[in-house]
N, C-alpha and C positions, 0 to 999 in steps of 0.2 A: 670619645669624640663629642666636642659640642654639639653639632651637626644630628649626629645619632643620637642624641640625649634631645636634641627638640623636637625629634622628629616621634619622638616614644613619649613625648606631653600630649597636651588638650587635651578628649574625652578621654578615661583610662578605663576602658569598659570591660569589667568585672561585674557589675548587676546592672538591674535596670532600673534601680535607686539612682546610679551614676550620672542616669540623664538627666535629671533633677537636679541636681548639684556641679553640674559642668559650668566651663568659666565662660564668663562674658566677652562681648567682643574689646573690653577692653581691657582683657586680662594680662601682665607682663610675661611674657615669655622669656624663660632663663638661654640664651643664646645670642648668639651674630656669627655673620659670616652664612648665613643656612645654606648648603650645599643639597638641593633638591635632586638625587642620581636618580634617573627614570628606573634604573634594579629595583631599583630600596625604596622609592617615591611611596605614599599610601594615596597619592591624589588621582582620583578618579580608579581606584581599587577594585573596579568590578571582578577584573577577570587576574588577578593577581595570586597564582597555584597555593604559594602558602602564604598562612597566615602570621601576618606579622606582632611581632609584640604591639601590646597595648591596642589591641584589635579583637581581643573578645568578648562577645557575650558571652552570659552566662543569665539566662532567665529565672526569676523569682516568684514564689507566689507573694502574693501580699502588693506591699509596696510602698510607698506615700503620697498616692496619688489618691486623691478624693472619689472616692467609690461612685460620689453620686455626679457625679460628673460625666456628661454623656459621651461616648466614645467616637461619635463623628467629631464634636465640639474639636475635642482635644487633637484631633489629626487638622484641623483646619486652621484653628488658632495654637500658635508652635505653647512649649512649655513654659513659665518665667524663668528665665535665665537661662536656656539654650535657645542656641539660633539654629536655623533651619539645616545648617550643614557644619561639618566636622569642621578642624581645622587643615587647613592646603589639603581642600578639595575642592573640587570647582564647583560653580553653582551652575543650574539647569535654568538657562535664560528662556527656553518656551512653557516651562511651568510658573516660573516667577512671572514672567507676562500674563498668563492667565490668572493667575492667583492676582494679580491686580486688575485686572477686568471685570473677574467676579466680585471684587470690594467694590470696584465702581457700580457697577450695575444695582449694589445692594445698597449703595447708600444713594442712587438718583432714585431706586423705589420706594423707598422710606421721606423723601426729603419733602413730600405733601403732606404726613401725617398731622405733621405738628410744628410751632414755631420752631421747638429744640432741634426733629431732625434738621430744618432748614438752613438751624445757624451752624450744626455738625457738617451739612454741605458745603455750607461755604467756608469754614473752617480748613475741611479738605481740601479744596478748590485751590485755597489760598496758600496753602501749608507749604508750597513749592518756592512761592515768591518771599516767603520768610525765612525759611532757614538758607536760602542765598542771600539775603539782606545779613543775617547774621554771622554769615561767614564772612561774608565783603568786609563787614564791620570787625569783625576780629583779626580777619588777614590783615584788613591794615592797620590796625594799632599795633599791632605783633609786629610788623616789616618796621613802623616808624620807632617799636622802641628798638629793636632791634639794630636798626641805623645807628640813633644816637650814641647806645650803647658801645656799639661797635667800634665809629670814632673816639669816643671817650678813649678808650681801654686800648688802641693802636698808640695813640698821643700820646699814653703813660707810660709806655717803655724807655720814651725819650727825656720826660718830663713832668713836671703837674704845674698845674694854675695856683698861685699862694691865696691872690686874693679870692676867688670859688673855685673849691674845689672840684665841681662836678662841670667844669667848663674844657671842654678840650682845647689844643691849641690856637685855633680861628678865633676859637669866642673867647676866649682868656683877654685878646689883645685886639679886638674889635672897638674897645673905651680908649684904649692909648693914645693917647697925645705924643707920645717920644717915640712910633713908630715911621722909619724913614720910607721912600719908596722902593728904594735899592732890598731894603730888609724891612720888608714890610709883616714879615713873623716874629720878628725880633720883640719885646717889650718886658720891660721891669718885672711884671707880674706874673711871666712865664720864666721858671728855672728850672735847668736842665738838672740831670740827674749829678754831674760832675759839679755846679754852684751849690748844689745842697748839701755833697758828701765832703770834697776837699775846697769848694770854694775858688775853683777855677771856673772861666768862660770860655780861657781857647788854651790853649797850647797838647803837648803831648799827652801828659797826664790826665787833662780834660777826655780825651779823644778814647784813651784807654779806659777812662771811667764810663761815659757813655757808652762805650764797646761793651764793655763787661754787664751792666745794668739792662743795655737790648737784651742780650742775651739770656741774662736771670728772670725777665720778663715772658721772653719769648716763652723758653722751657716753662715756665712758672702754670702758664694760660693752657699750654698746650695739654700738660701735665696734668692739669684739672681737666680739661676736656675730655681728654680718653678715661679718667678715673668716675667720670659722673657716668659716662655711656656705658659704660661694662659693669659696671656695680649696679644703676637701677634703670637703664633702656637702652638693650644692648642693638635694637632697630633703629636708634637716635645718629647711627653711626652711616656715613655715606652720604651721595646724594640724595635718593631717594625714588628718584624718578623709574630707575627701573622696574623697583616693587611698585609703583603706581601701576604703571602702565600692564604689567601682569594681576592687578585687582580690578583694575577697570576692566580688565577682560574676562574677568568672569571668577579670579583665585582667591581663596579664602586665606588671610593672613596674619591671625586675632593678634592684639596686641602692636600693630606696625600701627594703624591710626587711632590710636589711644593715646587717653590723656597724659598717661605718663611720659611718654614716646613725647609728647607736645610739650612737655614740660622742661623733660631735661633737653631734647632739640635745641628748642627758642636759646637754653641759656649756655649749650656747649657753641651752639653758630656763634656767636659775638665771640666766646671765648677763642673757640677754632680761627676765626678773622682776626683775632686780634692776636695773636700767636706771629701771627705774617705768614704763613705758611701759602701754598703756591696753589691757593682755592680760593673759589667766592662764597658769594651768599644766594645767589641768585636762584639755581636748583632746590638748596634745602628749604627753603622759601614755599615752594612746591608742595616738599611734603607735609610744612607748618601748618599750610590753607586747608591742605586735604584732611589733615589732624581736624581742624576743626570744624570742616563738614561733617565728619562721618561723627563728631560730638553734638552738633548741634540736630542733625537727624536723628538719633535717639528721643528726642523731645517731638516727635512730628511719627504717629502710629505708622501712617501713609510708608513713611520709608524706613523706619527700624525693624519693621515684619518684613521686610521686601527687599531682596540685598540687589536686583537690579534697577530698583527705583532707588536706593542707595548710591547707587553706580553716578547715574544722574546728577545727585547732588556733588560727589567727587570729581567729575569732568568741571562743573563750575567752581568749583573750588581750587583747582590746577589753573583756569583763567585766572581767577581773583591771585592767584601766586605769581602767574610773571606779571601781571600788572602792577603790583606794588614792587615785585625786582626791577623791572626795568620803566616803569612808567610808563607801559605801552596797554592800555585797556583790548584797544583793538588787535593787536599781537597777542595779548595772552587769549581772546578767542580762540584766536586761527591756530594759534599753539595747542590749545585743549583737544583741537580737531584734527590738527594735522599728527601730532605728534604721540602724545598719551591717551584719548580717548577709545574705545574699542567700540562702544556704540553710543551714537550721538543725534540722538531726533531733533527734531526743528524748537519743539519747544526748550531744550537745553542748550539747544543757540540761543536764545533769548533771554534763560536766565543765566547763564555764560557771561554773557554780555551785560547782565544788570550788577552782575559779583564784581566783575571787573570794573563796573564805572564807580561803584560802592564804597569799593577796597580802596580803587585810583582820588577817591573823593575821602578818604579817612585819611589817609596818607598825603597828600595835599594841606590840608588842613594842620596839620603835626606841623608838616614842612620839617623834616628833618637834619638838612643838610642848609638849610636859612638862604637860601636861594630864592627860595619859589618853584622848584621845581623837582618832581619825584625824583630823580636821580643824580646823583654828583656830575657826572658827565655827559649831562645836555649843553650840546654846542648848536650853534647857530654859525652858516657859512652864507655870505651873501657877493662871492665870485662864482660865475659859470665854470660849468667842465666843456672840453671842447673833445671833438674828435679823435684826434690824433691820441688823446691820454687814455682813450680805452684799450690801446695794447696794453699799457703797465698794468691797467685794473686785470684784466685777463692774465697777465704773470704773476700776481699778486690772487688770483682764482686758483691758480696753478698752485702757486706756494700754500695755501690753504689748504686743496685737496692730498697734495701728499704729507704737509704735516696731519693731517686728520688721517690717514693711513699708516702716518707709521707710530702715531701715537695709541692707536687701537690696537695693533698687533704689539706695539711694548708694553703697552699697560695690560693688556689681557696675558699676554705671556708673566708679566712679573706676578702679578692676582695670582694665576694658575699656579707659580710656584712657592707663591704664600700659601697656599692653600695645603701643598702639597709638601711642602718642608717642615721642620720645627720652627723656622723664624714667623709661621703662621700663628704659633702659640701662644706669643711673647706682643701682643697687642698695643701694650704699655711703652716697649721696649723698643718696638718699631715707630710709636708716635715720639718718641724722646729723641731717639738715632735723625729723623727727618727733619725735626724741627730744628734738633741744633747745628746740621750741615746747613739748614736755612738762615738760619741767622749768623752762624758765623761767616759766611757767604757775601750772604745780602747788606751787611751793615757798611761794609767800604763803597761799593755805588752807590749813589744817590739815586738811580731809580729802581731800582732793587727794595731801597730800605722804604721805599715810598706806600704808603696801603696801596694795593692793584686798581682798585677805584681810581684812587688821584695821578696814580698813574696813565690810566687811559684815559683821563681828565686834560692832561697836560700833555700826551700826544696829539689827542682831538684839536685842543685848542690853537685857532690860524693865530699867527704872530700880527700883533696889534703894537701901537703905540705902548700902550700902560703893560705890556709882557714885559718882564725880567727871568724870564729862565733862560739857561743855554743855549737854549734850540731855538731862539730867536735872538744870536748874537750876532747879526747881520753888520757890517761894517753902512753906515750910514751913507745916503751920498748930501751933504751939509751946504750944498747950494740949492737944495729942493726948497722953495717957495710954500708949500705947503703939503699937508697930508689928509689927502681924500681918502683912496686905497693906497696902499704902501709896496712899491711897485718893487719885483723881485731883485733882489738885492747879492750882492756875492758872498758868502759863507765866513763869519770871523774864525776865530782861533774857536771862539768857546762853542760854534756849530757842529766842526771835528773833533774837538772835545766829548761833545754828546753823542755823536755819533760812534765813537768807540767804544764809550760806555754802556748804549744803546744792543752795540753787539754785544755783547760780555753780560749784558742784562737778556739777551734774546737764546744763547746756551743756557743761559742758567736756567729761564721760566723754563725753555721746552726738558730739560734732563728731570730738574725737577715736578712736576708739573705728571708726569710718568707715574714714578714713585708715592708721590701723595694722595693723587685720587685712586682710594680706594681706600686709607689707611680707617680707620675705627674711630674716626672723629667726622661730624657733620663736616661735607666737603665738597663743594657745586665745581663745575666746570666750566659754567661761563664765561664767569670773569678770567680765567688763564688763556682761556682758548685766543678772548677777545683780545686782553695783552699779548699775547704774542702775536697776534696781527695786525696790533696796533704798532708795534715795535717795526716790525718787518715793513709796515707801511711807511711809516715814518721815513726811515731809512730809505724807502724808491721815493718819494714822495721828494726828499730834500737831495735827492742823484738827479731826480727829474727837472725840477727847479734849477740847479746850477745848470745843468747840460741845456737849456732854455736860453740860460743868462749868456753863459758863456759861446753859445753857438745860435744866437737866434735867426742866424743867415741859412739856419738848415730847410730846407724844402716842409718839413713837417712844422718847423716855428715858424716858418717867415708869415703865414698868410694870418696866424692869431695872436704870434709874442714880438711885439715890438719893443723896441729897446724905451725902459722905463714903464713897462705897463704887467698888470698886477696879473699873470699867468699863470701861475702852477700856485695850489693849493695844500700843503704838506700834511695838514690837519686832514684834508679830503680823505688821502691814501691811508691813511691814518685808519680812519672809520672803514673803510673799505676792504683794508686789508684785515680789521678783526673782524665784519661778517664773514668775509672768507673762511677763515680761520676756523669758526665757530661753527660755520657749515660745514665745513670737510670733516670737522668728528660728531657732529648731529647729524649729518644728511639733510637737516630743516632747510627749507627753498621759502613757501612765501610768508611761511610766520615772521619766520626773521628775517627777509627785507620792508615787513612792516615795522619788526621793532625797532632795527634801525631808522628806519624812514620817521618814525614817531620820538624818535632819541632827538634827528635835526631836525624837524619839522619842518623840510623843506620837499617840493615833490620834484624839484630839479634834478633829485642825483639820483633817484629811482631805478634809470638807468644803467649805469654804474655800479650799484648792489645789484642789481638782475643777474648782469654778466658775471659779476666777480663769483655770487652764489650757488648760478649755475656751470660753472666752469670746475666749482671748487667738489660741486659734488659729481661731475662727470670726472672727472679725475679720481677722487676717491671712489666711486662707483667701478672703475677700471682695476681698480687692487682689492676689492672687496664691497659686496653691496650693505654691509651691516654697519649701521653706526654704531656709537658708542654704548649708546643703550642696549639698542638690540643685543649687541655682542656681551654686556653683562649680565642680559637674563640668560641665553644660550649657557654663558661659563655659572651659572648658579642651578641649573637645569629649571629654570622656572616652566611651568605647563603652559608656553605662553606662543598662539597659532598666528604667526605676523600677516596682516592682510596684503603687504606688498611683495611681499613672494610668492614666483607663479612656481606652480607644480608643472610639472614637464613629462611626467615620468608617465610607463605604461602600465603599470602595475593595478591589478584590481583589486576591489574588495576582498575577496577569496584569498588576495596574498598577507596580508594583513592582519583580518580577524583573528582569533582567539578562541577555542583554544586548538594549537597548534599539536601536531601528531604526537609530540612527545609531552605533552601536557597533561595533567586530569582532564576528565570528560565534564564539559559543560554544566554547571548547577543550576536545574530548571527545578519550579512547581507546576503541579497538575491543579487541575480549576477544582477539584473536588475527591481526589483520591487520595492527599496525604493530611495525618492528624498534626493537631498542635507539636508534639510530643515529636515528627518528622521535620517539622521544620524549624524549632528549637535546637533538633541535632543539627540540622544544615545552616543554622546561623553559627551554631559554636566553633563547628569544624571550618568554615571558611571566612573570606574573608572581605569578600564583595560589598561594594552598596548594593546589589539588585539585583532579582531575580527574571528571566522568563518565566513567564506561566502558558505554560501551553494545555492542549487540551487533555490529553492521557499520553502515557509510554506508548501506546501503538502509535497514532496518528501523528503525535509531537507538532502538530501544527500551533502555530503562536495564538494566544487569547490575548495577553495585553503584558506588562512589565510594574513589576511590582518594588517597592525600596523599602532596603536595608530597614531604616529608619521607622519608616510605617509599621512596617512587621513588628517590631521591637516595640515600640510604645500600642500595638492594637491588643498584640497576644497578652503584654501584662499588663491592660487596663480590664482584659479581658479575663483574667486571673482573680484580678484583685477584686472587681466585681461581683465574679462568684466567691471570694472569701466573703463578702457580707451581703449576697443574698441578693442582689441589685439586678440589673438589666443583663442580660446574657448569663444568670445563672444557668449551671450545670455545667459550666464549660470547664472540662479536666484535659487531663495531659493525651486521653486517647479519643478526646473530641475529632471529629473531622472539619477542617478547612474548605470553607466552600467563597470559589471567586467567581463561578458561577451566578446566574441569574437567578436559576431556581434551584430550588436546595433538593438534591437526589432521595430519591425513599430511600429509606433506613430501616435496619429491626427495631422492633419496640423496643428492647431492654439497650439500644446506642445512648449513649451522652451526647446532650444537645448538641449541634453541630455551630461553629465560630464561621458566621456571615462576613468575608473581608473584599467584596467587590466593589465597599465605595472607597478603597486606598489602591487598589487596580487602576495602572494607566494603558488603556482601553486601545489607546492609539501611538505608543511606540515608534518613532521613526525606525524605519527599515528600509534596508537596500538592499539588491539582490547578489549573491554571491560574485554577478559579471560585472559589476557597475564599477566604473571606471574609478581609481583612486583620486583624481582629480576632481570629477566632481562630488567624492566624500569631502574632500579635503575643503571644499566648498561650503557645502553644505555645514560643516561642523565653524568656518569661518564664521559665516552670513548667518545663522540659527543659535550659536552657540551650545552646542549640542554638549553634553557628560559622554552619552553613548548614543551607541547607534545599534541595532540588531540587525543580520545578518540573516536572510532567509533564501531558501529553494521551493519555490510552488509551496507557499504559506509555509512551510518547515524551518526551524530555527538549523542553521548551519551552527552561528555562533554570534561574536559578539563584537564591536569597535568602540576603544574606548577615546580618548582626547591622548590618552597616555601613548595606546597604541599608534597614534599617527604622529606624536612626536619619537617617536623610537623610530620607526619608520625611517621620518624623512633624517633624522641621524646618520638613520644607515647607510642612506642614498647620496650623504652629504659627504662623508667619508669613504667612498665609493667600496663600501662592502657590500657586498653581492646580496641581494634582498631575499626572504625565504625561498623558497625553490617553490615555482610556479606550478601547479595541478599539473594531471596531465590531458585533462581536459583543453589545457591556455591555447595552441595553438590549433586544434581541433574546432575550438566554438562551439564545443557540445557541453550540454550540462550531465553530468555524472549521473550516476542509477541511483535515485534516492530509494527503492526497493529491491532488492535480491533476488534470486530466482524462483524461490516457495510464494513470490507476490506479495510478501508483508516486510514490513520497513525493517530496515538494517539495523542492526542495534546500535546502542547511543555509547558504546562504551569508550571507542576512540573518535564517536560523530562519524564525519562521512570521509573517508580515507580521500584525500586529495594526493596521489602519487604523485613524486617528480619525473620528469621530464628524462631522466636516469633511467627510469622503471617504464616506461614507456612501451607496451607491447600491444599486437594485436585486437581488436576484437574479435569476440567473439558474436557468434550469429545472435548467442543469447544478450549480450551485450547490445548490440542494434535494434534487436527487437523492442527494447525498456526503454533504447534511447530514444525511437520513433512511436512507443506508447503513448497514445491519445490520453492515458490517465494519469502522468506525469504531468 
């Protein structure tokens, strides 16, 4: 299984040579699809019984690690070329905060010494505001070649420009002289695929040749796209958004924002759009910006040591993406905040906001679409909305929220059985089958064959004088003196026309639309969502209009639509009806009624998106609270704690923790009772990051919590040391381990003992075995916690991991009965953490939590320990 083959990459720890030689954060990982099963997960591995493949050590003496190199240095400053954590493992966001508090403090007490510290200060100081400057900068050159490209390579299925070749349709026939206004795309210099092969312009043969040439174009694009993704970036496939917003929170993913991932991305998206297939640009866009934050942070110490200072630069780089997709600087903020971000300080508001006016200003500049304005489909509307039209925007709220409901549960059901069948295996096979139902499809309506852009270009658009499309085939009235606004009109042939077409284009995006996002080729959601709201708008939008015309004597027309006056807005419902649309499968409320609002630039219909937004996601909230997103990291099992879900439940810590009655017993160290040679066997045999260290086997009370990690590079720097004679000689395999303050007398003839209390974390968070599951579930939200320890009057019960509380609330969600409760739970007594001889129970199965089953008497001896003033 692909899945089970990536999950057995990254580190492959066999020695502790390995850690020296492990891959960069922008190594390719051979996979797609990754199916993350909380069983088989190794993320956040504390407390997981056995150990998995590609999860051992095995300790060496020797090494390659410079002998003279002092052994605090090396735990403080990580290795060249490994990062501070495995791969899909989370990172410990209150260590990485400290770990940059302590750089800061060390580089403002240095910054007096000398001019160089000073210019090193400010070098840091500044280091933030640069590599957002240099993502803005790349986001938008990437989004404007992107564009061009994009059009280009849509236009050539149909045709090519003779006289430049690299001109798409618009610009091919922008010099013509022989273009009419009737056919104002028409000119000499643009030939279709049918004048180049047989030399026809119209007839049947034409018609068929065209046909056949979409289609060889379509496949052709498509074809290349899923063959670039699966051969060298198989992360290049999808939106993207959902593995963001699971890295933002804290998940290791090496290889997703890599160069290469960046590379093949940028040139399968134009490909994937230009296929026609029933996706945008807008999502992968997203993950292009965030590619090239987390490349341009490499260059800046401050955040390539520090993957939550990383984090930072990725939240402003998700700005700088929807602002070159949609041209919304201010939207793609509130986007990075509301939507993708996990944590977000005041100061990455600000450089949020400097990416996105960066990005909005590169792309600006390109002008890719020769407009003047970042997006193909910015309209301007300059008629009021009136009362009475906010029932249709609220039925048009309605129609959004249930398409965004049933589009989540068909999409995620179809995923799940890609996943789940052979047709999951056949990647290539799947992108060929969707593409060519698309085009053979799409190529008989006219708005089908249309790119989804100018599609929702040509909905938006209100019917004007100089319009020639269908949808403004309004039968004239020819005694009108002149045209100010162009007053509602009665509906020609070619209105009905569209309008049926219109349907027949509104099945197709939503069937399709299903089926494709998710397929193994770059694939946003945006743009479909918007089209099909824009369709559906369209449509009430030109019902509303006539029924104005035709009946303006209604009590609801009479007081604002008189006869000849410019009323209903078809373009309006239009726009209204794709934010809907777009909310009901995002859940998004006020990012995108900014982006819309910054799409028309107008603060009149504000209103209008409010309703339509909020109605769309109160509706889909009523069939399911999870968008789109959320609902694809749940179905890939990503480790990922949503902060808009409340816990409810009554369950405590004690139900939860680890390890459970039928488990092995807890892997703790003692501060100074076990040798090298002991805790080299308990790194091999298991499989955790991290140990408790507690005081001794009698007391077992907690001293601090020690990592995987640390141990492994202290004992063999500590090794290899004593191989040539250096600091900590004498340190063998039956040394003793002291985490300790002070190092214990020893006999004369001991081998020096190995000092590890400065990779000892001193202060552990800990909860107590009664503590309410809701406020862990909290607490690991708001701190972004790895684990948590679990104690009774300073004693380690056990352990919580990130992992552990998403299995949990699985189980809660699926309503399986959650571990069986102590039988202390409804008593509100804590258990006997000593036995009846007064010395502590043994640790073999911890401290037996009985259920609620087993449930009997106390005993006198029993009450006596439990009202014991030494508990």
């Amino acid at each position: 299984m692909e899945s089970e083959q990536l999950f057995h990459r990254g580190y492959y720890r066999n020695s502790y040579n390995s850690i020296t030689s492990a891959s960069s954060d922008e190594e390719l990982l051979d996979g797609a699809g990754v199916i993350m099963d909380f069983q088989t997960s190794e993320d956040d591995n504390l407390l997981d019984g056995d150990a998995s493949i590609g999860t051992h050590y095995t300790m060496t003496n020797g090494g390659s690690i410079n002998s003279s190199t002092h052994l605090l240095d090396l735990l403080d400053e990580p290795i060249p070329g490994v990062g501070t954590y495995d791969d899909f493992h989370t990172i410990d966001w209150v260590r990485e905060k400290c770990k940059d508090r302590e750089r800061h403090r060390r580089i403002n007490s240095k910054k007096k010494e000398s001019a160089w510290e000073m210019t090193k200060s400010l070098y840091d100081a500044w280091s933030g505001w640069l590599v957002v400057t240099l993502t803005g900068l790349a986001s938008g050159a990437l989004a404007g070649l992107i564009d061009i490209a994009a059009d280009w390579m849509t236009d050539l299925k149909e045709g090519i420009c003779l006289s430049a070749l690299w001109f798409n349709h618009e610009q091919c026939c922008w010099g013509s002289n022989e273009t009419t206004f009737e056919e104002r795309d028409k000119c000499p210099q643009w030939k279709t695929w049918a004048e180049l092969i047989i030399g026809q312009a119209e007839g049947p043969g034409s018609y068929i040749m065209n046909y056949i040439m979409y289609i060889f174009w379509a496949l052709s694009f498509a074809f290349l796209a899923v063959s670039l993704v699966k051969v060298f970036a198989p992360y290049a496939c999808g939106s993207g958004i959902p593995e963001i917003k699971t890295i933002l929170s804290g998940f290791i993913i090496r290889g997703y924002l890599g160069k290469w991932t960046l590379m093949i991305k940028t040139i399968t998206l134009v490909l994937a759009v230009a296929s026609g297939l029933s996706l945008g640009k807008e999502g992968p866009l997203v993950h292009v910006a965030c590619c090239c934050g987390n490349i341009f942070s490499y260059l800046f110490p401050k955040y390539s040591t520090n993957e939550a200072k990383k984090r930072e630069v990725l939240s402003a780089a998700s700005a700088a993406g929807v602002s070159v997709a949609f041209g919304a600087p201010i939207g793609g903020v509130l986007f990075s905040l509301e939507e993708v971000s996990y944590y977000f300080p005041l100061k990455t508001l600000w450089r949020s906001f400097f990416a996105a006016l960066v990005a909005a200003f590169v792309l600006r500049s390109i002008n890719p679409f020769g407009n003047s304005r970042l997006v193909l489909f910015y309209v301007e509307y300059h008629t009021p909305w009136y009362l009475f039209e906010l029932f249709p925007f609220i039925l048009l709220g309605v129609f959004g929220g249930l398409w965004g409901a049933f589009f989540i549960r068909a999409n995620i059901a179809w995923c799940r059985r890609r996943k789940s069948t052979k047709f999951g295996k056949y990647p290539v096979l799947e992108v060929i089958i969707v593409a060519a139902i698309t085009a053979v499809i799409a190529f008989p309506n006219p708005y089908t064959r249309l790119n989804t852009s100018e599609l929702i270009k040509e909905l938006f658009t209100d019917c004007g004088p100089l319009e020639s499309s269908s949808l403004c085939d309004y039968r004239n009235d020819m005694n009108a003196s002149k045209i100010v606004d162009i007053p509602d009109r009665p509906a020609g042939t070619g209105v009905y026309s569209a309008i049926w077409q219109l349907c027949l284009a509104l099945i197709f995006k939503i069937i399709m639309t299903v089926f494709t996002f998710g397929i193994k080729v770059p694939s946003g959601l945006f743009i479909p969502s918007m089209a099909i709201g824009a369709i559906a708008g369209r449509i009430v939008g030109i019902a509303v209009e006539q029924l104005a015309y035709y009946h303006h004597d209604w009590f609801i027309f009479k007081e604002w639509c008189e006869v000849g006056a410019d009323c209903i807005t078809p373009g309006l419902y239009a726009m209204v009806g794709a934010a809907a649309c777009l909310g009901g499968v995002t859940r998004m409320t006020v990012s995108l009624v900014v982006i819309v609002f910054e799409l028309t630039g107008g603060l009149e219909y504000i209103v209008p998106l409010m309703a339509a937004v909020m109605t769309s996601k109160w509706v889909g909230d009523a069939f399911g609270r999870e968008g789109i997103y959320e609902a694809h990291i749940r179905l890939n099992g990503y480790p990922f704690l949503d902060a808009k879900e409340e816990f409810t439940h009554t369950t405590l810590a004690a139900d939860v923790m680890r390890p459970r009655r039928s488990d092995p017993p807890l892997a703790v160290l003692t501060q100074d009772n076990m040798t090298v040679e002991d805790i080299e066997n308990l790194i091999n045999e298991t499989s955790y990051n991290g140990f408790p260290v507690i005081m001794s086997k009698e007391s077992q009370r907690l001293v601090g919590f020690a990592l995987r990690r640390d141990l492994t590079i202290a004992i063999g720097l500590a090794l290899a040391a004593e191989s040539a004679r250096k600091k900590q000689e004498g340190i063998v395999g039956s040394s003793r381990v002291c985490f300790a303050q002070h190092t214990p007398s020893l006999p004369a003839e001991s081998p020096r003992p190995l000092k590890l209390r400065s990779i000892l974390d001193m202060s552990p968070f800990t909860v107590t075995d009664h503590t309410p599951m809701e406020i862990v579930v909290d607490i690991f939200r708001k701190l972004g916690l790895r684990q948590c320890l679990v104690t009774h009057n300073g004693i380690v019960l056990g352990i919580i991991t990130k992992k552990n509380i998403l299995e949990h609330l699985e189980q809660l969600k699926q309503h399986v009965e959650p571990l069986a409760p102590p039988w202390h739970y409804n008593k509100k007594r804590y258990p006997p953490s000593y036995g009846p001889d007064g010395k502590p129970r043994p640790r073999v199965n911890n401290v037996q939590l009985n259920p609620i089953a087993e449930e009997r008497e106390e005993t006198e001896e029993e009450v006596h320990l439990l009202n014991s003033t030494t508990l």
